[in-house]
N, C-alpha and C positions, 0 to 999 in steps of 0.2 A: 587501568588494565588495558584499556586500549592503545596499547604501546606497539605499534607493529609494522612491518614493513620491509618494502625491500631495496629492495631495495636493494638497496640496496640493494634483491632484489636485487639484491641484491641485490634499487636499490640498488637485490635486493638487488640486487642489484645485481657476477660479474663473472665476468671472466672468463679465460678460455686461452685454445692456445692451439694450436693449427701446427701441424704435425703431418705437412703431406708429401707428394713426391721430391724425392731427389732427382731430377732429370737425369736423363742416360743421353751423352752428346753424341754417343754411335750413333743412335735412334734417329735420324731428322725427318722422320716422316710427317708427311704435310696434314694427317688427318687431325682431328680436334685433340686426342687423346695425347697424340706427342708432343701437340703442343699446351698443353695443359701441364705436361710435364717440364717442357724446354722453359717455362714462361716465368718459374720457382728460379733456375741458373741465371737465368739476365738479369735479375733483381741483385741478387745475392755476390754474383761473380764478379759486376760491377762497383756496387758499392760497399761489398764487405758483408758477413755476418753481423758486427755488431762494428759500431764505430762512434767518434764524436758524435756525428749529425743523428745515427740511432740512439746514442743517451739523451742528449738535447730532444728530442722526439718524445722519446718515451717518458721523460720525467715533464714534459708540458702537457702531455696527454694523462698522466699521474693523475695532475691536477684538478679535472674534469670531477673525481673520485670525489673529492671534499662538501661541492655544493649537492651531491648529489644527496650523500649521506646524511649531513647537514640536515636535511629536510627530512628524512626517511627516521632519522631516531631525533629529531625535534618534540615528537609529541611525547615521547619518553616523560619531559616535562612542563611542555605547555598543556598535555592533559593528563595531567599525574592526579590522581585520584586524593584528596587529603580529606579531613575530617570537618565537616558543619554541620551547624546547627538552626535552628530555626532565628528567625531574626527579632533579636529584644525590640519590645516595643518602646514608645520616647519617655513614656513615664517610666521605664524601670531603667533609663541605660546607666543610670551608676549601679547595678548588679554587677557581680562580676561572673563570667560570664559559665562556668560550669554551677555554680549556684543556680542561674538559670535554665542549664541544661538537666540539672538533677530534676529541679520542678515540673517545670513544664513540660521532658519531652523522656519519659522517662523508658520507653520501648525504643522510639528511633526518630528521627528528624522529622521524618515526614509528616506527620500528626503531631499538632501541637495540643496542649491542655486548654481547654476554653477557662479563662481570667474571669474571675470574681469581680465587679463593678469594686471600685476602690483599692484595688489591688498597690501595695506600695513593695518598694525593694525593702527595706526596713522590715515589713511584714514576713518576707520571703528570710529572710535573712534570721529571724528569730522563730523563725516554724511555726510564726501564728497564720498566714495567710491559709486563707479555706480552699480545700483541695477538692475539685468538682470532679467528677469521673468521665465526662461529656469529656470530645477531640474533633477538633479540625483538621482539614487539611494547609499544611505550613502553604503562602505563597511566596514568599522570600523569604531568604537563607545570607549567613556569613560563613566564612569558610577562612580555616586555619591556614594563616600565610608564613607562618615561623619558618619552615623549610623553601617553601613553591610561593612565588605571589600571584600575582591573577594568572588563571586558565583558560582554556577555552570552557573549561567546567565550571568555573564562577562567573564568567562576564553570560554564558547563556542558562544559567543557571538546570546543568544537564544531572539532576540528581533526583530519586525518588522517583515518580513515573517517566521520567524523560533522561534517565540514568541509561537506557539502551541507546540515546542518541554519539553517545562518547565511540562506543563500537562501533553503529555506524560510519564514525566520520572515517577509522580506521578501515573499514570493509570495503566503503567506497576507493579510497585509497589506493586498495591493494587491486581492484578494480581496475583502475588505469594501469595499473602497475602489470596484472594479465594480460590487458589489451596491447600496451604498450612493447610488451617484450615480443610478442609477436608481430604486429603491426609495425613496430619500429625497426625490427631486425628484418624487415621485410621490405620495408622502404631504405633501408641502407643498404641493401643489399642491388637494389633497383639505382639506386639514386645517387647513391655513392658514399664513404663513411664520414667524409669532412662537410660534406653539406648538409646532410643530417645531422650530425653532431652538432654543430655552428647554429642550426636553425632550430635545432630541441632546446641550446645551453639559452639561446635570448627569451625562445617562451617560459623558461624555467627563472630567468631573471624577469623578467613582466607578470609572472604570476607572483613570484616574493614577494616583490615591490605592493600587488597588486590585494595580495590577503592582509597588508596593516591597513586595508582602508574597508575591509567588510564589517559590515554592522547589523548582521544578522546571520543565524547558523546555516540557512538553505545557501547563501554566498560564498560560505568556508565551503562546506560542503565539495559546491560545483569545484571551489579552488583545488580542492584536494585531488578530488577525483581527476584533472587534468597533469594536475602537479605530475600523480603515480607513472603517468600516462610518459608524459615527458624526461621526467627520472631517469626512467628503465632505459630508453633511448637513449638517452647520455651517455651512459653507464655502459653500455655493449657497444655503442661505434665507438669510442674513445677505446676500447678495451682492445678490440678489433683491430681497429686501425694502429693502434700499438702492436701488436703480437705478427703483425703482415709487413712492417717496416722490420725488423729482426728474420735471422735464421740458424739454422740449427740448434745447438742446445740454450743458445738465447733467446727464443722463442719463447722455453719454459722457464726463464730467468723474468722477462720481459713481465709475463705474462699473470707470475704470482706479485713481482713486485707492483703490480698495478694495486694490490692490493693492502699494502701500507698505510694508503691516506684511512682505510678505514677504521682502525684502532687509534690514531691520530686523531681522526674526525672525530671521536664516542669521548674522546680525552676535553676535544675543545669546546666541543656543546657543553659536557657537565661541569669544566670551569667558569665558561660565559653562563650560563646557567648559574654561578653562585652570585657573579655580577650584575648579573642581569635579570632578577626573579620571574620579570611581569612578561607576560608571553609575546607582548607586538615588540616589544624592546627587544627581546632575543630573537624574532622574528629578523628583527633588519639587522640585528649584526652580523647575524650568519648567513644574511640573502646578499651583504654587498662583494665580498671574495669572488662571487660566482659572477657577476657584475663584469669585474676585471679580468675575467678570460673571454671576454666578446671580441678583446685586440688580439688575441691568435689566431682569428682571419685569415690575418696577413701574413701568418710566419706557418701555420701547421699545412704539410702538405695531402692532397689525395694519395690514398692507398695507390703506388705504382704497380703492385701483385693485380689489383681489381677493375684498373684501367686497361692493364693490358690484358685480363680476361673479356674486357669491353669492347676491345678490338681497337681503343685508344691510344695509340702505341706511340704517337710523339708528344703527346702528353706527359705520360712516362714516361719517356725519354727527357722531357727537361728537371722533371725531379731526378730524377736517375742521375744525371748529368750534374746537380746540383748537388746533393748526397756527397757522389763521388769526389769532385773538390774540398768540399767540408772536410772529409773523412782523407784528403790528403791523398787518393789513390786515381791512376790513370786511367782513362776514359777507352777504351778501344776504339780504334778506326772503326772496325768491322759491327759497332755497334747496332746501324741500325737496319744492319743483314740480319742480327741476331733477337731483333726486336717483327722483324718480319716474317720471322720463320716462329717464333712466337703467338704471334698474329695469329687467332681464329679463324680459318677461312669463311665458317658458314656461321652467322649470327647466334649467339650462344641461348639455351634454351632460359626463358624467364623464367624465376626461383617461383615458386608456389608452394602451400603449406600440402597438397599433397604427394612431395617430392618425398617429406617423412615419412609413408608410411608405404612405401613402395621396397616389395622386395627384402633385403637384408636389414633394411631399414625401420619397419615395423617395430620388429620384436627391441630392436636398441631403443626405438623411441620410445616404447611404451616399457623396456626396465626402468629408463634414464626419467622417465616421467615419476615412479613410485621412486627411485632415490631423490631425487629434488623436491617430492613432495616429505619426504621424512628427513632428510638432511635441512630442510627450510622451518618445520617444527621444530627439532632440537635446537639449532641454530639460534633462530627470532623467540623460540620460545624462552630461552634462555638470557638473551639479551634484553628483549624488549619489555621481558613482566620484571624487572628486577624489584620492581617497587612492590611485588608482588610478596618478596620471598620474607621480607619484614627481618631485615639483618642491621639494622640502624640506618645509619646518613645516611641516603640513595645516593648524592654527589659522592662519596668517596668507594660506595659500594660499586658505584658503575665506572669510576676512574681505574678500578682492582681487576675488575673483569673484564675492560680494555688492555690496560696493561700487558695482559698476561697472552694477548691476542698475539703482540708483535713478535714474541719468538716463535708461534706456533706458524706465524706468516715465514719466518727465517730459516725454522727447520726444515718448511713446507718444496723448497728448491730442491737441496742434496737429496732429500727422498724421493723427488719427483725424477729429480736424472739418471738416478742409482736403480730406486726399486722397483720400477715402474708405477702404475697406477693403480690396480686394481685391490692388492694385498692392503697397500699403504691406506688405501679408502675402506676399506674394511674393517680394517682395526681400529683407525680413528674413530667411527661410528660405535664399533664394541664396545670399545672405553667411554666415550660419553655416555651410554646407556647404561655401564656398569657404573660411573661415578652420579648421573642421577639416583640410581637404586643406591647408591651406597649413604647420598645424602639426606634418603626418608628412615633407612636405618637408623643413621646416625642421630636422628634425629630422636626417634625414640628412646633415646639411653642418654643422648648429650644434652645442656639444655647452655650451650656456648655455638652463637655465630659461625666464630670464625672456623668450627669444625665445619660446619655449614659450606661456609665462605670457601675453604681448600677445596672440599667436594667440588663444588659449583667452577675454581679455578680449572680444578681437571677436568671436567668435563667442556668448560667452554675453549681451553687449548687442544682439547682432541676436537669437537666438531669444528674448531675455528681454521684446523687446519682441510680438514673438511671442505668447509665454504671454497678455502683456498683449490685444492684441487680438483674437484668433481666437476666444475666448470671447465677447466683444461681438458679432463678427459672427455666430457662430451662435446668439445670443440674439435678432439681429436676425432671424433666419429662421424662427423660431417665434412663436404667435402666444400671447394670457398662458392660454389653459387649458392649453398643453400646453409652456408656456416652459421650468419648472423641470425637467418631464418630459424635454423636449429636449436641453438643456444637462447633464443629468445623464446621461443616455443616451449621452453624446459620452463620458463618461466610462468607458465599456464598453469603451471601442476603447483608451483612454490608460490603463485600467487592466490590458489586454492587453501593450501598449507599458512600463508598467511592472515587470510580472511578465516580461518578456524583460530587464528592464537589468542586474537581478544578475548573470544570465548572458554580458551584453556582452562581457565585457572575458575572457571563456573561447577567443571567437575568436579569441584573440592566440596561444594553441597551434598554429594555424593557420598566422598569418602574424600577427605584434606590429603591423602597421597597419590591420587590418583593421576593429578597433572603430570608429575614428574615420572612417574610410573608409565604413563601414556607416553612420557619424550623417549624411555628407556624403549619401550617397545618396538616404537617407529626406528630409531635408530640399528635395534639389532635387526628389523626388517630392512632398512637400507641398504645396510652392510653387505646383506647375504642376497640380495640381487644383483649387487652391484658384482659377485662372483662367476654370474651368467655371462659377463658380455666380456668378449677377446679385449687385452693387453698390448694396446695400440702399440708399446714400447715394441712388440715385437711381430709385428706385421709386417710381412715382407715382398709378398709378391706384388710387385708393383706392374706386373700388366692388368691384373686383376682389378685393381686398386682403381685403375683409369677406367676401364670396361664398364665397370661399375658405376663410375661416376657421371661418366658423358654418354653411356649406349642408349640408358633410360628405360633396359632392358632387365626384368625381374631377375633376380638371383634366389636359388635355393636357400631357406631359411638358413637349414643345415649350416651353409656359409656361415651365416651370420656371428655363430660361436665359436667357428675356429680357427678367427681373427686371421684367415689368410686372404681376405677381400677385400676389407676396407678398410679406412685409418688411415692415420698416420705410418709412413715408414722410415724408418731408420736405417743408417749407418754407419757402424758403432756404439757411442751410447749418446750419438746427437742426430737429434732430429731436425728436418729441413720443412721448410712449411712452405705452400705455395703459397 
């Protein structure tokens, strides 16, 4: 049960997509504000919108996505919950082994039947053996390997009163995963996105390496908890730093396709997972990929948008300069007149986490907090307990429900540049809420899976597209000193939503429909807040938009919903991102 994560987080991890000014080059005024505007054209005008050296880019920062995920739905089946029993003693082990379970353990594992002096299998076997009504408590257990081989649930034997430890490992987890998304987006945002990235991806490869060698639960535990920690971080500068090399409607191309490797990733664990049953074995073959991105070092560059908001502007200037070659396009003479009038004059204010709750700001953070926290329910709820929903194989039940992720990732583009954002997130969340409801119905009149199975497909390509966009949009609602801060913040709420999923599927003690019931609900509550806050696609005053951003001077809430203050702004139906 404790399958969760983000991861993802999305862990779970992701995503986002910066949608800010379009500089106005009438404008040259030397205050912070026009230049926060001019500093989006020098990136963009020099080396293109999108070009060789931004695919090259963007498809190595891609990559970041896989070890991340990797780890995030790993316990999927290194602590997949299977079936044991108490442990045959030496004199019966030619019983075979439900004979034994009939006998001795006839309520549940944990309590074994106290053995008669003389007790033979043969005896058991012919129903002469004397059946005592006295029980024990089992101290060791075997556990059914035909599907999963060893777990973290069999090698610490987390069943019976130590059956809350499995949750645990999960909650901690998600844990780091909270700390992380803020603290990480916070130090990227300080420190810059490649150095962060570089310096979370080697802690996240020394912890892989470093959990095949723990030999007791309080070890995994600590690992775990780090692991979330460094994840998240991965996962939002790689995303970042992707979406800041791009502009205009590549931004939001950029931005969802970072999001690929994750239906990918869910595909490749549950096939190594058929390869590889035993949980340290699938441990290292999914920890060495993430290994071989510690040599992009030397090839991924710093954010040049974030450099030059640093006031770094010949730094920038040699990525800029570098790009620009790549991409086959000329360099301007007047280059780095136009990198100096970019230039911040007065040292730009440090991001802090109460930059969110200032002004307009407020009421966006605290909608975008209750949509991430029900968009991260339906989402991991749906992904992470698959073992929960009892539809046969889990290996092919969760290759199905991957699958079906990557068009809802492909459709997730066209609607984002077309429809804007906020309709499109709406309805996604409806329909996953309506296709859980539909699949406790179904359930009571069908007694066939795969009706199950279609249910479950709809609904995880409506929230999958979900996942995919709600991060864009509230990447769009931040502005770049406090972007990563933002977007990783959101991750407080989903990392809340995740430390509740283990437990999901407990309200079925209750009432058996209540989990999916409970995903249904959060989801239409998602929906219909996510109607509260303005339609980035269509923001447009862009002095407002900078006032806002750099004065550090409160704005009337009123603003806040009538999307003509902040956001992303557009021209036409492409958006440019600083």
């Amino acid at each position: 049960m404790g399958n969760v994560r983000l991861f993802s987080t999305e862990c779970a991890l992701l995503n986002t997509i910066i949608n800010l000014v379009i500089p106005s080059q009438k404008n040259k005024d030397k205050c912070q504000a026009a230049a926060a505007e001019d500093e989006a054209d020098v990136v963009s005008s020099v080396i293109g919108e999108y070009g060789r050296w931004q695919l090259l880019m963007t498809f190595l920062l891609a990559m970041f996505s896989f070890p991340c995920t990797f780890h995030i739905y790993l316990t999927t089946f290194t602590a997949k919950s299977t079936k044991f029993w108490c442990r045959l003693p030496d004199n019966l082990a030619d019983l075979p082994i439900q004979d034994w379970i009939n006998y001795s353990q006839p309520v549940d594992a944990c309590y074994v039947r106290v053995l008669p002096e003389g007790i033979t299998a043969e005896s058991i076997l012919n129903h002469t053996a004397p059946i005592l009504d006295s029980f024990q408590k089992c101290q060791e257990w075997d556990f059914d390997r035909s599907e999963i081989g060893d777990t973290v649930i069999s090698e610490w034997n987390l069943v019976c009163d130590r059956s809350g430890l499995t949750n645990l490992v999960e909650v901690v987890f998600l844990i780091g995963v909270g700390f992380g998304g803020v603290i990480g987006g916070w130090i990227s945002d300080k420190f810059g996105r490649k150095r962060i990235l570089m310096c979370m991806i080697c802690v996240q490869c020394t912890l892989a390496i470093l959990s095949l060698f723990v030999r007791s639960y309080v070890q995994y535990v600590i690992v775990r908890l780090v692991m979330g920690f460094v994840s998240v971080s991965v996962v939002y500068a790689a995303f970042v730093l992707s979406v800041e090399l791009v502009s205009g409607k590549w931004v939001t191309i950029a931005g969802v396709c970072n999001f690929f490797p994750l239906p990918l990733a869910y595909i490749i664990v549950s096939l190594t997972s058929l390869l590889l049953p035993n949980w340290r074995d699938l441990q290292l073959a999914l920890s060495l990929p993430g290994c071989m991105l510690l040599i992009l070092w030397f090839v991924l560059p710093e954010s040049p948008r974030w450099l030059i908001g640093r006031g770094r502007t010949q730094e920038a200037k040699e990525i800029i300069v570098k790009a620009a070659k790549f991409n086959k396009r000329e360099v301007p003479e007047e280059l780095d007149k136009m990198l100096m009038i970019s230039k911040p004059e007065t040292e730009a204010e440090q991001p802090n986490v109460l930059m969110l709750f200032r002004g307009a700001l407020l009421m966006r953070t605290f909608c975008l907090f209750l949509a991430w926290f029900s968009m991260t329910i339906a989402y991991y709820g749906l992904v992470l307990n698959i073992g929960n929903f009892n539809l046969g194989n889990l290996h092919v039940t969760s290759i199905i429900l991957a699958v079906v992720e990557i068009p809802a990732i492909a459709l997730s583009i066209p609607i984002l540049l077309k429809a804007g954002r906020k309709l499109p997130i709406f309805i996604s969340m409806l329909v996953c809420g309506f296709a859980c409801v539909a699949s406790e119905l179904f359930s009571l009149s069908f007694d066939n899976n795969w009706i199950l199975i279609a249910c479950l497909m709809v609904g995880k390509f409506a929230i999958g597209s979900t996942n995919m966009m709600l991060p864009i949009f509230t990447a769009e609602l931040y502005p770049t000193l406090i972007r990563n801060l933002g977007v990783g913040a959101s991750q407080v709420s989903a990392g809340l939503a995740l430390i509740c999923i283990p437990y999901l599927w407990e309200l079925t003690a209750l009432n058996k429909h209540l989990p999916m019931v409970t995903i249904a609900a959060l989801s239409a509550v998602g929906g219909g807040i996510i109607l509260l806050l303005p339609n980035t696609t269509r923001i447009n005053d862009t002095k407002k938009v900078v006032e806002l951003r750099y004065s550090g001077r409160a704005t009337p809430l009123s603003h806040a919903w009538s999307g003509s203050n902040y956001g992303g702004t557009t021209t036409s139906q492409n958006t440019s991102m600083k």
